[in-house]
C-alpha positions in Angstrom: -16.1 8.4 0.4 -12.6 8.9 -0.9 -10.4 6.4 -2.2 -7.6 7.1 -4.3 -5.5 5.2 -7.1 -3.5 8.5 -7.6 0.0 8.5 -6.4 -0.5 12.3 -6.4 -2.2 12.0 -3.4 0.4 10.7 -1.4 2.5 13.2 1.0 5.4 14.6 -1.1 7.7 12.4 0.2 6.3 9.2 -0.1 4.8 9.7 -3.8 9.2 9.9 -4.2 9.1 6.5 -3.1 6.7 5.2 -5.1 7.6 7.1 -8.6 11.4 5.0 -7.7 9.2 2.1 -6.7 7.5 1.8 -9.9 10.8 3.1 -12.1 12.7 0.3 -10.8 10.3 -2.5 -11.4 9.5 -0.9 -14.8 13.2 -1.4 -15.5 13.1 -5.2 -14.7 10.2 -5.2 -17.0 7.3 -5.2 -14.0 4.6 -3.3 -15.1 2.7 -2.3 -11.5 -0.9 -1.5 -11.2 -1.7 1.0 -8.2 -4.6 0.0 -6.9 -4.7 2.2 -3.8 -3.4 5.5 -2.5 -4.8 7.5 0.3 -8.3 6.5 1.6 -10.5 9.0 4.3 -11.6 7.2 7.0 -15.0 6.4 5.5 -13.9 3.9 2.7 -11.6 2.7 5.0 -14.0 1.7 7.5 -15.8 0.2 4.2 -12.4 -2.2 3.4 -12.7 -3.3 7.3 -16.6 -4.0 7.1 -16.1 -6.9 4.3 -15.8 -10.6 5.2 -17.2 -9.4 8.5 -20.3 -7.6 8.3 -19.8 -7.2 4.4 -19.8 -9.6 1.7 -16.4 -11.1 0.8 -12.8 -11.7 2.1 -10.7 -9.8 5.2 -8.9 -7.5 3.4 -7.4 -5.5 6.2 -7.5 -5.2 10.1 -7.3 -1.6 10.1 -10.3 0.5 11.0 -10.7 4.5 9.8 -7.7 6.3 11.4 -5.8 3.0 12.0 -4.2 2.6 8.5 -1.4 4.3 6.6 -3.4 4.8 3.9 -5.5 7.5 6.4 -2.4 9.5 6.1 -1.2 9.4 2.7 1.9 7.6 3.6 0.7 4.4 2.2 0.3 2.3 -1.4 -1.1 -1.2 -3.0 0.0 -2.2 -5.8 -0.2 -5.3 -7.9 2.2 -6.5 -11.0 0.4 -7.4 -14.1 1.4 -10.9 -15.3 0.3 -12.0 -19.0 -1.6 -9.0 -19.2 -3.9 -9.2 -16.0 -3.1 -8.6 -12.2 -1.4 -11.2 -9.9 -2.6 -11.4 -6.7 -1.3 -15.0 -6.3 1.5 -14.0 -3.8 3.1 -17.5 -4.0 4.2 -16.4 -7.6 7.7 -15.2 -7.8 7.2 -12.0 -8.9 6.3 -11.1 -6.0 9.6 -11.4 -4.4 10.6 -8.9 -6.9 8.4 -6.3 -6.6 9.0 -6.6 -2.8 12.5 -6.4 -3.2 12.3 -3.5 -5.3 10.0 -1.1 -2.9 12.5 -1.3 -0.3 15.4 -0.7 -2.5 13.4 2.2 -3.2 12.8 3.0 0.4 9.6 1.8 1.4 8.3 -1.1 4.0 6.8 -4.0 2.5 3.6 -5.6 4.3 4.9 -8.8 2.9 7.6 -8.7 5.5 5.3 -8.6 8.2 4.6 -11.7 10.6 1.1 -11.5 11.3 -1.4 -10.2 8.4 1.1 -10.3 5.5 0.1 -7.6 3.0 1.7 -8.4 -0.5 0.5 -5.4 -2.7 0.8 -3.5 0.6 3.9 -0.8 1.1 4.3 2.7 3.3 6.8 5.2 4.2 6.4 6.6 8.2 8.9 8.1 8.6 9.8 6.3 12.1 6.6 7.6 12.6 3.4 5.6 14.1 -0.1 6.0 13.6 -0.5 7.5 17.1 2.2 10.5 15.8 0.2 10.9 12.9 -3.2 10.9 14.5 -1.4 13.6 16.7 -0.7 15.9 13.8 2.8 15.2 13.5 3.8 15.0 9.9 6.2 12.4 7.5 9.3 13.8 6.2 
């Protein structure tokens, strides 16, 4: 199983992003924590098997081959607060760090309507997984 914290793993193009990302909370004093880069299909079948035939919470609805993440267009993140991770995503910081991965050119799960990911932010490309899983590539 692979599952990655590197943002050197990302596609080219998207490890941009993120190096912006994490330069422009760094200069509002937001320190980020990657906690996830690319993942093969096996740890992410892993992440989907808890809180339903694993221990512990839903963490994601995406199967191996169904997530961003697959195709190294995707990162999670978390900003550390008094010196440990906030996963709280009613705290305002959150709003920040949000704002701050789009200014840099990424989507932000926290957007979403259904299955709001906080630490959760890709680059596609206008791409969708279907276009990926068909070799097509992010630019």
């Amino acid at each position: 199983m692979i599952a990655s914290r590197s943002i050197d793993d990302l596609l080219p193009v998207v490890k941009e992003k993120v190096k912006k990302f994490v330069a422009l909370c760094k200069g509002d004093g937001i320190e980020l924590l990657v906690t996830s880069t690319y993942r093969d299909h096996e740890s992410q079948n892993a992440l989907y098997a808890q809180g339903r035939t694993e221990p512990g919470n839903i963490v994601t609805n995406a199967k191996g081959g169904q997530s961003f993440h697959n195709y190294r267009c995707a990162v999670d993140v978390v900003p550390i607060v008094n010196g440990k991770p906030c996963w709280d995503s009613n705290h305002p910081i959150w709003q920040k760090v949000g704002n701050y991965g789009k200014l840099a050119g990424l989507e932000w799960a926290g957007d979403w309507t259904r299955f709001k990911e906080y630490p959760h932010f890709q680059y596609t490309g206008g791409l969708t997984l279907a276009d990926l899983r068909a070799g097509k590539e992010v630019k």
